[in-house]
Structure formats: structure tokens, C-alpha cells
N, C-alpha and C positions, 0 to 999 in steps of 0.2 A: 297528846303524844300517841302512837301507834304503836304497836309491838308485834311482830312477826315470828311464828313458830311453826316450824315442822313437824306434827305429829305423828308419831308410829301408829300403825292402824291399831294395835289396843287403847291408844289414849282417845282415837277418834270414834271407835265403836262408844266406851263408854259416854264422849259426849253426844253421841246420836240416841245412846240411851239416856239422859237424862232430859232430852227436849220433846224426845217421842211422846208425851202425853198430851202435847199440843196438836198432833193430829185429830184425836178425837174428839178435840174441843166444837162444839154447835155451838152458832149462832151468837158467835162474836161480836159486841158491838165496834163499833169503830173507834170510840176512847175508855179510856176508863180512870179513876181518880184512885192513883199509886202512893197519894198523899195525905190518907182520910185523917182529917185530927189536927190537920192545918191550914194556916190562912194560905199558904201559897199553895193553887193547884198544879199538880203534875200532868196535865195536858192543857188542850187549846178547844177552847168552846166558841161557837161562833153564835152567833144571834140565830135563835130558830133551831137548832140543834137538839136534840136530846138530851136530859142531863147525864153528864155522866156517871159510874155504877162502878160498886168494888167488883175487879177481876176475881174469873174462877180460881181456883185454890192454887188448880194446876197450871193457870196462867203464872199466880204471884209466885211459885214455886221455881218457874223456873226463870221468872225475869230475876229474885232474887241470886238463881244462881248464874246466872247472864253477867249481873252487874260483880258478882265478887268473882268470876271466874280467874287464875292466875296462873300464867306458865312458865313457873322458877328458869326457866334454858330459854325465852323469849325474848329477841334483841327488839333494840329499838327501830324503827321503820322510818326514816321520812323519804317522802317523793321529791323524784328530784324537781318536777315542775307542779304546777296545780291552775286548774283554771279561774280565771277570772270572766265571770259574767259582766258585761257592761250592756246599761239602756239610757237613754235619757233621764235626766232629771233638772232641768230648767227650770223647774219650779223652785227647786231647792231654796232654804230661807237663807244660808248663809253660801259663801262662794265655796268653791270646790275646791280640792287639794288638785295640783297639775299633776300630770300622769308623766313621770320621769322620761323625758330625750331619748336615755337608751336603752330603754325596756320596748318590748315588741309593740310593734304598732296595730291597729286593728288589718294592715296591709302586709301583716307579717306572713311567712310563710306558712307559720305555727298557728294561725286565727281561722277558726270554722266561722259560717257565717251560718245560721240556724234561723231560716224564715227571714219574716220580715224584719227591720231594720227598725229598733226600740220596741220590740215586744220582750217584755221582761220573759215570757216562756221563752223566745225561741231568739237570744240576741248574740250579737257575734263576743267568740271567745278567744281569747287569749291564752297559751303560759309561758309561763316565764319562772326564772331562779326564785323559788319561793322564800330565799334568806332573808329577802328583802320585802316580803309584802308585810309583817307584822311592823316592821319600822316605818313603810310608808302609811299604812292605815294609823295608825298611832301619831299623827298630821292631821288628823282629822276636829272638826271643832266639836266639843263633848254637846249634846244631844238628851 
């Protein structure tokens, strides 16, 4: 869920003051493990990678207050469409869920097309009435 607020500039200075210490932060690595003391890690490691390393103080400082931030006068937000990426997958082990008749075609008016044709970076998008993509994904064969 989203939640959307209008901030008065007092409420916005203090959260410019409370992130401000991340400017001075050097030499950042590129992950870090938010999870120490558990089996599940809180980032993505790839083969060959550096291992990851507990964040500076003033990183966990303010991802803590990142994560609890909360604005009592905050409605709730949804978009009225959302994109769907689509590329090939023919290899797929099981068969596909069909892409609903009346939902926008890849010919739609609404469809960017971004490079070449089945590059998961750059593949043609879609949107459409987002009420209906959690029930159409939820079709899907569990994995």
C-alpha cells in the first residue's frame, strides 16, 4: 500500500534534517547486511561480490527511521494504472496464464515499446486498470 502526504515546510525541514547525515557518509559499499544475527540476509549477493558489511551508524540510523517513518494525516494512494513489463519466456516449464481479450494489447495506444523486442531491459509496456492484475497473477502455477 502507498500513502500520500502533504507536508508543511516545518515537517519537511525536519525530515531533511534527520537524513542529512548521509551526505557525509564516504565510501559506501554497495550492500550491506541490515540482518546480522540471522539466517535470512537482508540483501543480494552475487557470486564474485564482496561480502557484505554492517552499515555506518549513520546509515542504520536513519534506514531505521526510514522504515518507521509515519504520517497520522496520510491517505492512502493507488495509481490508477501500473506498468506491466512483458518478454519472452518460451522456455517456461509450465504453460502460461492468457493475457485477458480486454485488457490493452501490446498495439494499445497506452504501450511504449523500449528497444528491441524480448529484451527484459528494454521490452514493450503496457497499463491497464490495476484492480485486476493481483487476481489475474494469482492464475499463476505456484513456482
Amino acid at each position: 500500500m502507498y500513502r500520500h502526504v502533504r507536508l508543511a515546510k516545518e515537517e519537511l525541514q525536519k525530515l531533511r534534517a534527520e537524513i542529512k547525515p548521509l551526505l557525509g557518509l564516504k565510501n559506501l559499499q554497495p550492500r550491506y547486511d541490515l540482518a546480522e544475527g540471522t539466517r535470512l540476509p537482508a540483501y543480494t549477493q552475487f557470486a564474485g561480490s564482496p561480502e557484505a558489511t554492517l552499515p555506518p551508524d549513520a546509515l542504520l540510523k536513519v534506514h531505521k527511521f526510514l522504515t518507521t517513518l509515519d504520517f497520522p494525516k496520510s491517505t492512502e494512494w493507488v495509481p490508477e494504472y501500473v506498468e506491466v513489463m512483458l518478454w519472452d519466456y518460451s522456455y517456461a516449464p509450465e504453460s502460461s496464464i492468457v493475457w485477458p481479450k480486454d485488457w490493452p494489447s501490446l498495439e494499445s495506444d497506452r504501450t511504449t515499446r523500449r528497444g528491441q523486442s524480448f529484451d527484459p531491459s528494454s521490452t514493450p509496456v503496457t497499463t491497464f486498470d490495476c484492480a485486476y492484475l493481483d487476481g489475474f497473477l494469482d492464475r499463476r502455477m505456484p513456482r
